[in-house]
C-alpha positions as CSV (number, residue, x, y, z in Angstrom):
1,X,37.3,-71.0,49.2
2,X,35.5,-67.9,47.4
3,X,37.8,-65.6,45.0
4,X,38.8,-62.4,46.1
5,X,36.5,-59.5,44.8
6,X,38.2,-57.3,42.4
7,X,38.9,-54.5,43.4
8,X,37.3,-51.5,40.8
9,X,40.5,-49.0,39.6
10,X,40.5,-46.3,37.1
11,X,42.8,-43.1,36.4
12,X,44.0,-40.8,39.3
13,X,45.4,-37.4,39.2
14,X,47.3,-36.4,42.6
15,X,48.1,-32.9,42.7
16,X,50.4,-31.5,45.9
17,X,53.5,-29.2,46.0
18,X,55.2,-31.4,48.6
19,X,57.0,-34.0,46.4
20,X,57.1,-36.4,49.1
21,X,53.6,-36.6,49.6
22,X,52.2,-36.8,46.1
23,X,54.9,-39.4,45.8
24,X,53.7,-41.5,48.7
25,X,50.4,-41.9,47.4
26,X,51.5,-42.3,44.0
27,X,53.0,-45.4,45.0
28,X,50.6,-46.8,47.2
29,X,47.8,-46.1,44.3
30,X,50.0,-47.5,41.7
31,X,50.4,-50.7,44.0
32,X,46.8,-50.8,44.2
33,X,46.2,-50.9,40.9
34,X,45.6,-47.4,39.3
35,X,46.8,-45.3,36.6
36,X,48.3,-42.5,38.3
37,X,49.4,-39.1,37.8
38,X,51.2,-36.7,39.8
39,X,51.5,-32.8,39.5
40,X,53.3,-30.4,42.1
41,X,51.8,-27.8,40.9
42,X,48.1,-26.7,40.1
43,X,48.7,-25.4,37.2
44,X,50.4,-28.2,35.8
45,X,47.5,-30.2,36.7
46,X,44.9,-28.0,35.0
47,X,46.8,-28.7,31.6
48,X,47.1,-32.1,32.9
49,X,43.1,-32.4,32.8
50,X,42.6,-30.3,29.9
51,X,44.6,-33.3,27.7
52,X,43.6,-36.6,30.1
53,X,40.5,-38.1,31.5
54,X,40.7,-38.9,35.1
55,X,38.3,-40.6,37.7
56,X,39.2,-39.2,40.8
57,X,41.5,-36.2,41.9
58,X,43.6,-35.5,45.2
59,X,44.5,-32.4,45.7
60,X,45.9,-30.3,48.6
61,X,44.5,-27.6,50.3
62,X,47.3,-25.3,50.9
63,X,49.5,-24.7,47.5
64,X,51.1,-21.4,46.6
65,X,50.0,-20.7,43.1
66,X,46.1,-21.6,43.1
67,X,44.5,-23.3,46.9
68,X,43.0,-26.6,46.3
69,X,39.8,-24.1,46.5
70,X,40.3,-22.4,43.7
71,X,41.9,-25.0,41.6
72,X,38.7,-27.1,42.5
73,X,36.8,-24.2,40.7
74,X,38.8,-23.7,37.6
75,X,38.6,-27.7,37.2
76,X,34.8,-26.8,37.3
77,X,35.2,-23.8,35.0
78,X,37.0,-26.0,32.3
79,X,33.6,-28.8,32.2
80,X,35.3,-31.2,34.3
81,X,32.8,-33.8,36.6
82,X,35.1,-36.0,38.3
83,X,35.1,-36.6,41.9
84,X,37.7,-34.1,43.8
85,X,39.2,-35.2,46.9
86,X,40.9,-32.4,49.3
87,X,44.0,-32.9,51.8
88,X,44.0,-31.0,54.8
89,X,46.3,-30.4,57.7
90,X,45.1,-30.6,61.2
91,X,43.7,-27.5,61.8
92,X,42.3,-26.4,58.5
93,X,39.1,-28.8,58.8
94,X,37.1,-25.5,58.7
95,X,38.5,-25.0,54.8
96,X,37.7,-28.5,53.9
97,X,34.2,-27.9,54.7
98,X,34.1,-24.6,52.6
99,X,36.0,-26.8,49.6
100,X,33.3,-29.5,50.2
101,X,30.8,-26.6,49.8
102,X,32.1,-25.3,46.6
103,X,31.7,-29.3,45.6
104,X,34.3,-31.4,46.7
105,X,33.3,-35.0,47.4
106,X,35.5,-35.7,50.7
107,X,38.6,-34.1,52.6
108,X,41.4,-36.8,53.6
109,X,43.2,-35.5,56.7
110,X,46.8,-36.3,57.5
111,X,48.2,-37.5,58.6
112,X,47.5,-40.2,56.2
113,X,45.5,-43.4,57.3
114,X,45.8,-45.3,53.9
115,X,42.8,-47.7,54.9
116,X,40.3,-44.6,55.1
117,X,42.2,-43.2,51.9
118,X,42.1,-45.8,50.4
119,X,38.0,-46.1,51.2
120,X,37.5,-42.5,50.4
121,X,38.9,-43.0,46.5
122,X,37.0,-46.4,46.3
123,X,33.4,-44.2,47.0
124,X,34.4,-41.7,44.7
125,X,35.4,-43.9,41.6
126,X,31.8,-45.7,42.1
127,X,30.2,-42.1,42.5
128,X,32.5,-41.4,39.4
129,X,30.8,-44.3,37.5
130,X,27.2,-43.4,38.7
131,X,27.7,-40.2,37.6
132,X,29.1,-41.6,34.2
133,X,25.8,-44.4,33.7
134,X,23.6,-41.2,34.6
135,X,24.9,-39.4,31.8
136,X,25.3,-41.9,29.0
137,X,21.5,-42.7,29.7
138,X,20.7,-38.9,29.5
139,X,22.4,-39.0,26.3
140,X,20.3,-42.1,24.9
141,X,17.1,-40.6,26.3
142,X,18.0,-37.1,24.8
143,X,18.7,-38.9,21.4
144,X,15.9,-41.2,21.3
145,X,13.5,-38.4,22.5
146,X,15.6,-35.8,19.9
147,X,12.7,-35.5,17.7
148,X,10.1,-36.9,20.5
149,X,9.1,-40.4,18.4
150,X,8.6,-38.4,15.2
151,X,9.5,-40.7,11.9
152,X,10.3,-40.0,8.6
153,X,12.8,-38.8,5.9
154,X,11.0,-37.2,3.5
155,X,12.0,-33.5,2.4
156,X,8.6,-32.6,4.1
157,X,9.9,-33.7,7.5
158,X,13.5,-32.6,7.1
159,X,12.0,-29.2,6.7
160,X,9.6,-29.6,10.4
161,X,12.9,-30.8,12.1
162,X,15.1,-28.0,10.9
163,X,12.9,-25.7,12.0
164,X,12.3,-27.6,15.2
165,X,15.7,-26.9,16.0
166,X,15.5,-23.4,15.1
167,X,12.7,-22.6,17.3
168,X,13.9,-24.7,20.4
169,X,16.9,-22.5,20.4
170,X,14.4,-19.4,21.6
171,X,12.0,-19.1,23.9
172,X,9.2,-18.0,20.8
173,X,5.5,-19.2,20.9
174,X,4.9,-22.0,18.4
175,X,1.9,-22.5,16.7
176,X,1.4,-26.0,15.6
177,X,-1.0,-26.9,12.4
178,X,-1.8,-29.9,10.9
179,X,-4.4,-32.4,10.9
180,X,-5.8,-34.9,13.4
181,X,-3.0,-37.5,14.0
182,X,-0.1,-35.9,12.3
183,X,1.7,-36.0,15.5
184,X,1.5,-32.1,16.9
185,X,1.9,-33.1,20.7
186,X,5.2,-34.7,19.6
187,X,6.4,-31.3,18.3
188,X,5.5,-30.2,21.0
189,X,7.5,-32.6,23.5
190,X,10.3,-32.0,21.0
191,X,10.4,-28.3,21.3
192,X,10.8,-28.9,24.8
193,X,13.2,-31.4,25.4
194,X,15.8,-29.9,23.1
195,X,15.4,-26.4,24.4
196,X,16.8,-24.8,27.3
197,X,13.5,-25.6,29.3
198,X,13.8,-29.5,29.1
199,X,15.1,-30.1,32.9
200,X,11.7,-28.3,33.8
201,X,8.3,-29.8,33.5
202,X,6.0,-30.3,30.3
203,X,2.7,-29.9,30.8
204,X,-0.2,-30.8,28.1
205,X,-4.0,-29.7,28.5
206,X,-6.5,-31.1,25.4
207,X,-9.0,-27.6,25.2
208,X,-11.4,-29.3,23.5
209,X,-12.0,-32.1,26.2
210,X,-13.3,-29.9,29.2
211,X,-16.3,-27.0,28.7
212,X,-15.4,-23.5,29.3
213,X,-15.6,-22.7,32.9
214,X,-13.6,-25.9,34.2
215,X,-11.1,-25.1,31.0
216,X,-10.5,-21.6,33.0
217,X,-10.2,-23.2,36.3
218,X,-7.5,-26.1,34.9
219,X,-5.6,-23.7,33.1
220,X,-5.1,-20.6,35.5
221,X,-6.2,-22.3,39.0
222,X,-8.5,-21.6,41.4
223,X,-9.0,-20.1,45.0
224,X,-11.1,-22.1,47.4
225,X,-14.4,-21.1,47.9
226,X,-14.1,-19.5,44.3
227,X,-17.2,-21.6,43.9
228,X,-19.5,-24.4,44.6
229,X,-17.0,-27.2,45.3
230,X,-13.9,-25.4,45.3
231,X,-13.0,-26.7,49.1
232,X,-9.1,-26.1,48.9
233,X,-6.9,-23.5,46.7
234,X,-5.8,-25.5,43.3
235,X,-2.5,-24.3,40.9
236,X,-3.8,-24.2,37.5
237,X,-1.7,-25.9,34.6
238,X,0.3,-22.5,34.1
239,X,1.4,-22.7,37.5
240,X,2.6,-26.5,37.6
241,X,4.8,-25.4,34.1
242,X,6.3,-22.2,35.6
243,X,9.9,-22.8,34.2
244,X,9.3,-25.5,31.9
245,X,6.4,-25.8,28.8
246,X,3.2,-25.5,28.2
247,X,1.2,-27.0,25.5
248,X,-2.7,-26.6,24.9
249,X,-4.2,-28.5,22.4
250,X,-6.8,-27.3,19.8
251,X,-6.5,-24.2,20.9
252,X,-8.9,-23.0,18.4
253,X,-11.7,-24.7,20.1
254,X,-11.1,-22.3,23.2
255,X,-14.3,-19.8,23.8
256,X,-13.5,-16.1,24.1
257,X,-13.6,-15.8,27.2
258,X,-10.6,-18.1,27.7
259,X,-9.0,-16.5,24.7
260,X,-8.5,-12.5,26.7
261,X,-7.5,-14.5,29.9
262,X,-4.9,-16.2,28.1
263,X,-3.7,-13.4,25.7
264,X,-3.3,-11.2,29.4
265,X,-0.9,-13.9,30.2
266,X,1.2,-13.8,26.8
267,X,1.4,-9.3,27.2
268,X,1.6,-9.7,31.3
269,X,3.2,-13.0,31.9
270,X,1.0,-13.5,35.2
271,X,-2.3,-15.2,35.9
272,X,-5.5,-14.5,38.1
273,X,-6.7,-17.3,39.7
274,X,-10.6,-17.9,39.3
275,X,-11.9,-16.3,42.8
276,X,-8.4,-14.7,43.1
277,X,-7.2,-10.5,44.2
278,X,-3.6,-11.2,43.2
279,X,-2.1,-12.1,40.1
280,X,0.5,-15.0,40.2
281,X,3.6,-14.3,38.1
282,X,4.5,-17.6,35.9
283,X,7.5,-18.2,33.5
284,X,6.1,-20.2,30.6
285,X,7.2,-21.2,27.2
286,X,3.7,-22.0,25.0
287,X,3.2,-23.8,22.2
288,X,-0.5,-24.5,21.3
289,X,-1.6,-26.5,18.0
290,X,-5.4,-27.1,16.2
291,X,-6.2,-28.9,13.4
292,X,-8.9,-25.6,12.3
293,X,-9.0,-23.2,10.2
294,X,-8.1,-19.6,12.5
295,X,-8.0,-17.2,9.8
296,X,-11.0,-18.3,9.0
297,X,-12.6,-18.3,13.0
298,X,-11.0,-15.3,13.0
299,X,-13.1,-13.4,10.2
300,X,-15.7,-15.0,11.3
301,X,-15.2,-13.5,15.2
302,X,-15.0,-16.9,16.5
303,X,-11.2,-16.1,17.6
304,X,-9.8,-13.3,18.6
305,X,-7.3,-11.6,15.7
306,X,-4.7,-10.0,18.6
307,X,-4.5,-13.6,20.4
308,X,-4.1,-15.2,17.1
309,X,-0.7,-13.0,15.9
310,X,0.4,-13.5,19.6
311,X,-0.4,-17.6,19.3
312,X,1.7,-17.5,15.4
313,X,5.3,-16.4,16.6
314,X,6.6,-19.2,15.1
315,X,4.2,-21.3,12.6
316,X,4.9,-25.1,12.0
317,X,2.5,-26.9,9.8
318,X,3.0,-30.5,10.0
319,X,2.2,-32.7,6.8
320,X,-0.4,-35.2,6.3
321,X,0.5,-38.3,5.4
322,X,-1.0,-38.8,2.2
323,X,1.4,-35.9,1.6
324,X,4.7,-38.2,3.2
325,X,3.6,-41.6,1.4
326,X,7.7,-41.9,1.2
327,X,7.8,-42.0,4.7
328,X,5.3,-45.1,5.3
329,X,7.1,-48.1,5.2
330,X,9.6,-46.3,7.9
331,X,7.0,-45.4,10.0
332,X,5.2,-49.0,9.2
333,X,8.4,-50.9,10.6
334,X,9.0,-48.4,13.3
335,X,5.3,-49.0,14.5
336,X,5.7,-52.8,13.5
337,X,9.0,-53.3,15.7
338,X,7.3,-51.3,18.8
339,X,4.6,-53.6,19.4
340,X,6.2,-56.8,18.2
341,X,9.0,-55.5,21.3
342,X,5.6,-55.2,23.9
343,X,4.2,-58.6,23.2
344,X,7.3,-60.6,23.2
345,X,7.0,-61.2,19.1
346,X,9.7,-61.6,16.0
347,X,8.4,-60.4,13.1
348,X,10.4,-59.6,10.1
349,X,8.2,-57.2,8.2
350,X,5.6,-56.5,5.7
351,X,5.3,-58.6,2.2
352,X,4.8,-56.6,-1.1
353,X,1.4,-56.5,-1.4
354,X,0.2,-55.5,1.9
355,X,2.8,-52.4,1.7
356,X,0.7,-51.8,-1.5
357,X,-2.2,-52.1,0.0
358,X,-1.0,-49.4,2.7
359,X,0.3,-47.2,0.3
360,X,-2.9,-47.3,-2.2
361,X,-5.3,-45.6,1.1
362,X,-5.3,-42.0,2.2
363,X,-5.2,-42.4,6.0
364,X,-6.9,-40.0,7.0
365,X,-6.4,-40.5,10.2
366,X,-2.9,-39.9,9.6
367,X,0.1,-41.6,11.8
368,X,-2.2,-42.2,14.3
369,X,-4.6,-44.5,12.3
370,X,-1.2,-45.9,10.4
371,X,0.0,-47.1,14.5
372,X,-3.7,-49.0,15.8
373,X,-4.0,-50.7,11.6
374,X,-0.5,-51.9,12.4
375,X,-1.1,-52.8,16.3
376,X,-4.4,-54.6,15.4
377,X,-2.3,-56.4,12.5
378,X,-0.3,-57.8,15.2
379,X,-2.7,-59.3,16.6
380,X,-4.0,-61.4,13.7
381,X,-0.7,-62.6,13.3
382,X,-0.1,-66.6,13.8
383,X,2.5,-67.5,16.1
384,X,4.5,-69.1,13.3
385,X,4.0,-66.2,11.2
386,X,6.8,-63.5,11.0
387,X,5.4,-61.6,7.5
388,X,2.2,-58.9,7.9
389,X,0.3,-60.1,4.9
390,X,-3.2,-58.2,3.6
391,X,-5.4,-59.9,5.2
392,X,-4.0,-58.9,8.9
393,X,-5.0,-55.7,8.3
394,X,-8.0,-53.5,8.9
395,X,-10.8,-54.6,6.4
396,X,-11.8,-50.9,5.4
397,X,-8.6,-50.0,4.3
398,X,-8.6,-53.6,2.1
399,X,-11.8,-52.3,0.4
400,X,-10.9,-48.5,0.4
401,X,-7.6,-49.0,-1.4
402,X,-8.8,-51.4,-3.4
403,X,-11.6,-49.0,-4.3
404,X,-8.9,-46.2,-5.3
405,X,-7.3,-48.4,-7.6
406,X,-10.6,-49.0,-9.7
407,X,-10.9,-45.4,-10.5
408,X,-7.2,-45.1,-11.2
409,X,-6.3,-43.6,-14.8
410,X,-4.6,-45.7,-17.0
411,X,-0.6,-45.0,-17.0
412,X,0.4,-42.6,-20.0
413,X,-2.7,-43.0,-22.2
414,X,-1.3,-46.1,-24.2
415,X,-4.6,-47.9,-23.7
416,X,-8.2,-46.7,-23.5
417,X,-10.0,-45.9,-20.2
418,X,-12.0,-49.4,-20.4
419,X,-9.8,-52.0,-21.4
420,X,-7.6,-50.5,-18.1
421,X,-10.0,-50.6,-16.0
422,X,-11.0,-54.0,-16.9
423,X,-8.1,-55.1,-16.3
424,X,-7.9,-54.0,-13.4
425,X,-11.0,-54.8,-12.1
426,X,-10.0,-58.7,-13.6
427,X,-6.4,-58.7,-11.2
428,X,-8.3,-57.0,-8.2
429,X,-10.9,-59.5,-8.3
430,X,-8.3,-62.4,-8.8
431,X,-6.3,-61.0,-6.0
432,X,-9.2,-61.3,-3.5
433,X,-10.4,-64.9,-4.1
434,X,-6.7,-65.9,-3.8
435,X,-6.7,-64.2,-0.5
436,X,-10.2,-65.5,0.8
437,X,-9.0,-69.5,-0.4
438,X,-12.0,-69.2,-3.0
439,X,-14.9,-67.9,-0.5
440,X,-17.3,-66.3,-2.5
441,X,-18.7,-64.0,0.4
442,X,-15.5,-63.0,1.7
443,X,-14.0,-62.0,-1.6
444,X,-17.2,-60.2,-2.1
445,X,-17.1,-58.4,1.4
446,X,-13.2,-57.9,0.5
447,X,-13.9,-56.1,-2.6
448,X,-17.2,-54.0,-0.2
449,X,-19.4,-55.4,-3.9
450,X,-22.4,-57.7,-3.5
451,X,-22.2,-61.7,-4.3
452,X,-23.9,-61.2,-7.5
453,X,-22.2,-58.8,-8.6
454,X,-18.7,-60.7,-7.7
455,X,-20.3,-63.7,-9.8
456,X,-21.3,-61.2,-12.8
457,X,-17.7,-60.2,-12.4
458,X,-16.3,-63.8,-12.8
459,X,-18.5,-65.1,-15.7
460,X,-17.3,-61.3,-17.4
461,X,-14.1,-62.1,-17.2
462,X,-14.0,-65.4,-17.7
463,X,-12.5,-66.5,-14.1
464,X,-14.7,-69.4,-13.6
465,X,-12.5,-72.1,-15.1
466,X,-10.0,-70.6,-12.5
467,X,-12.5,-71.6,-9.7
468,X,-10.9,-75.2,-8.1
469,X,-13.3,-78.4,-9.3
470,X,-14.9,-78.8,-5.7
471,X,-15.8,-75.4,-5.0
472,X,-19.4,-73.8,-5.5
473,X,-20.6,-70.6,-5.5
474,X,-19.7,-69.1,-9.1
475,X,-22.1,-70.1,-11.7
């Protein structure tokens, strides 16, 4: 014999002006289970409400201070969500509806047949916890997507997300500098998912990836027969983000041509379609980013100086991040713990020297080239291996920071130039037969120096007694 499902309860507020009726289903719902209150007055109930969460509400229609109407709105008025419940006479079905209209979930009539009441509260408690999942994971994605995947807690980056903030708040055109890989189109999403925009669309277009002509056609639209292969009418990318945001990426690669249609849109806030007679109105927050130098295309009349002061309402220059080197073990792990997550693998982190190793190179190409060394590290990783060691990652950025720490000045001055450098050169070279087991090739293509010059360097500094007994290679 099965166990009887439970039935779900939760808080109820019952609001009606006839004692006997608000008592009546106070009982029943009690002796179902719920935690019930019960106002005879709408009033009372509003300050009820204003102090208590509830799940569901009852309320009649017909009540001499406020109508269930009306106190249906003011519940509205003060933020509340829950599911609202309306009692009506026979007779009054036609002001159910209009309560249902105003956003009412379902009318109970009387009089009262406690089965159907009793099913009506059960649909609006599981709306009621819908409605309650749908929010929380709102929440989470609005937090996890706060600062759209952007890392870091360097003073650099506090000062991009402050003035994140401030900018989302308006409806301002953002330029976004910085170079390739610092992570502009994630500005870019965050701007737009913490402003006032964000239940509208996003909408991203890469300038640099299509020529000229089909750039003007993608961004404004087209009409057909506009020309050769333009069968049907298209909506350009300013039309599919009328309400939300659009962002166009290295804007500075954009020829002039492009450049006055688009500045028309910024003074006019309307588009022609290519082959069009009427302009199209459009409602479009921009933000556009390059990695180039406009000042300087614009003195040299590569783009236009009006377009350019319209683009720069709002600058934002994002970092490099040789210029965040704080930041990279965060964004490391973060990286790290994504793709470990996507392949099913534990991994507990980096060891000391290969966070050195990332730290000694100059990435330059930024975050973005910090994410694939760390995604192909992964996947050198044995399966009984949870630590990133050096030789999981990328072999150029072995040799380049390897490289950087040759030419490195000696700390403070306390020794001369030579005996640091020799020293250095001694541990470096140490470091990278350890790590190739003694291979005299590999330690060679490690340090990106020839054999012989890896076996000069052992006799020099007196490494080859360090070389195990039955390996060759060294004398």
């Amino acid at each position: 014999m099965s166990e009887p499902r439970e039935i779900p309860t939760g808080r109820l507020l019952i609001v009606d002006d006839e004692e006997a009726v608000a008592r009546v289903l106070g009982t029943y719902f009690t002796r179902q289970g719920w935690d019930v209150r019960e106002c005879q007055s709408a009033t009372a109930a509003l300050s009820v409400a204003a102090a208590e969460e509830f799940d569901v509400v009852i309320t009649d229609l017909c009540m001499p201070e406020l109508t269930g109407t009306e106190f249906l709105a003011k519940l509205r008025e003060q933020g509340h969500t829950m599911p609202v419940l309306v009692i009506t006479a026979f007779g009054s079905i036609g002001s159910a509806v209009d309560a249902m209209r105003l956003g009412a979930f379902d009318y109970l009539s009387k009089p009262f047949d406690f089965v159907k009441v009793n099913a009506a509260v059960q649909r609006a408690y599981l709306d009621r916890q819908l409605q309650r999942e749908r929010e929380a994971l709102n929440t989470d994605l609005a937090e996890r997507y706060r600062f759209a995947n952007l890392i870091g807690s360097s003073t650099a980056m506090r000062e991009v997300y402050a003035l994140i903030e401030r900018a989302a708040r308006s409806q301002a055109t953002v330029l976004v500098l910085g170079e390739s890989g610092t992570g502009k189109e994630l500005v870019a999403r965050a701007l737009h998912s913490m402003g006032a925009r964000s239940n509208k669309r996003f909408v991203g277009v890469s300038c640099v990836a299509l020529p000229s002509e089909l750039l003007e056609s993608e961004l404004f639209g087209h009409e057909k027969g506009a020309f050769t292969g333009a069968n049907w009418q298209r909506q350009g990318r300013f039309e599919l983000a009328d309400g939300g945001t659009l962002f166009l990426d290295e804007i500075g690669d954009i020829s002039l041509t492009v450049q006055a249609k688009l500045l028309r849109v910024l003074q006019e806030r309307e588009i022609d379609r290519v082959g069009g007679s009427k302009p199209v109105k459009v409602d479009v927050r921009l933000v556009t980013a390059t990695n180039r130098d406009l000042p300087a295309a614009v003195a040299k009349g590569d783009f236009r100086e009006d377009l350019y002061y319209r683009l720069r309402v709002v600058e934002l220059r994002l970092p490099s991040l040789r210029e965040r080197k704080e930041d990279l073990p965060l964004l490391a792990q973060h990286f790290l713990q994504k793709y470990a997550k996507r392949d099913g693998r534990k991994l507990d982190g980096f060891s000391d020297t290969a966070l050195e190793l990332l730290d000694g190179y100059d990435w330059p190409g930024n975050v973005r080239e910090l994410e694939n060394a760390i995604e192909r590290a992964l996947v050198m990783v044995e399966d009984d291996t949870r630590t990133i060691t050096p030789e999981m990652l990328p072999k150029e950025l072995r040799v380049r920071s390897r490289n950087a720490a040759l030419v490195a000045p000696p700390p403070g001055g306390r020794k001369r130039l030579q005996d640091s450098l020799d020293e250095l050169e001694r541990t470096l070279v140490l470091q990278a037969l350890e790590e190739s087991h003694w291979n005299a090739a590999q330690a060679a293509e490690l340090l990106g120096i020839s054999l012989r010059t890896l076996c000069h360097t052992v006799r020099k500094h007196h490494l080859a007694s360090a070389v195990p007994s039955d390996l060759s290679g060294f004398s």
